[in-house]
N, C-alpha and C positions, 0 to 999 in steps of 0.2 A: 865498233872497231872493224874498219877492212881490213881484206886479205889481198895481195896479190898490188893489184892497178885498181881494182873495186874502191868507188865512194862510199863515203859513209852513209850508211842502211839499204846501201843497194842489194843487199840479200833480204831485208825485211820485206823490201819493195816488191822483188821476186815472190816470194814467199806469199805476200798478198795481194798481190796479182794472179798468185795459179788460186789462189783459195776464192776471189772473186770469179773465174774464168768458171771454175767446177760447179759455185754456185746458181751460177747464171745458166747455166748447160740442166742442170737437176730441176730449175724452174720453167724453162722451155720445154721439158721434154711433156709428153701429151700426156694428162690425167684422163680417167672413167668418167666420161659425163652422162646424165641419163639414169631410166631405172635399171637398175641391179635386176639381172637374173638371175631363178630360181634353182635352175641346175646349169650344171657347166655346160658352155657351150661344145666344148671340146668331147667330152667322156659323158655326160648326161647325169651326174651324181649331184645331189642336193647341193646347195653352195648354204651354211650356216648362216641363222642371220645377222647371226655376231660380224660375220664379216661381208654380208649387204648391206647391216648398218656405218660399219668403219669403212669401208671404199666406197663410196657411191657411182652407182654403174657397174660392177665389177662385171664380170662374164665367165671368168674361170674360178676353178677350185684353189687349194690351194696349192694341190699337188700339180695341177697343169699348167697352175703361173709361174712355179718353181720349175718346172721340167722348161718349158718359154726360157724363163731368164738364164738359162743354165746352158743354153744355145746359143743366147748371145752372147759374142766375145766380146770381155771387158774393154773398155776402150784405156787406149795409151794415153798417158799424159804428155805435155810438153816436156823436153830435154832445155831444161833452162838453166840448171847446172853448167850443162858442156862438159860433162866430165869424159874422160877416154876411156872409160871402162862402158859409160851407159852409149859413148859413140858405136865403139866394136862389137854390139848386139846386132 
């Protein structure tokens, strides 16, 4: 069913299009390659090896990859809507 002047499944189309877009961005982005260090590189505290065996290469703790991620700003999606409310932001 469209709404509006919209063809039919041109929202599903939308829809799997941002979900491809996000996907494609999550497998680009650069993984740990290499050996895993033993302490952070950042604070110098052991890194478990629970988690040098699950990330391979890792560098940080857990607490300095979280403190990291928590500095970068989330990134915006595409306005594929059009809607006037997410326009006036």
């Amino acid at each position: 069913m469209a709404g509006g002047w919209a063809r039919d499944g041109a929202v599903s189309e939308q829809i799997e299009a941002s979900i491809s877009d996000e996907l494609a961005r999550l497998k680009a982005r650069a993984q740990p390659k290499g050996e895993s260090l033993t302490h952070c590189a950042d604070c110098e505290e052991p890194i478990p090896e629970a988690r040098r065996t699950a990330i391979p290469g890792v560098k940080l703790c857990i607490d300095c990859a979280s403190d990291l991620q928590a500095q970068n700003q989330p990134r915006s999606g595409i306005n594929r809507r059009g809607s006037k409310d997410s326009q006036l932001k």
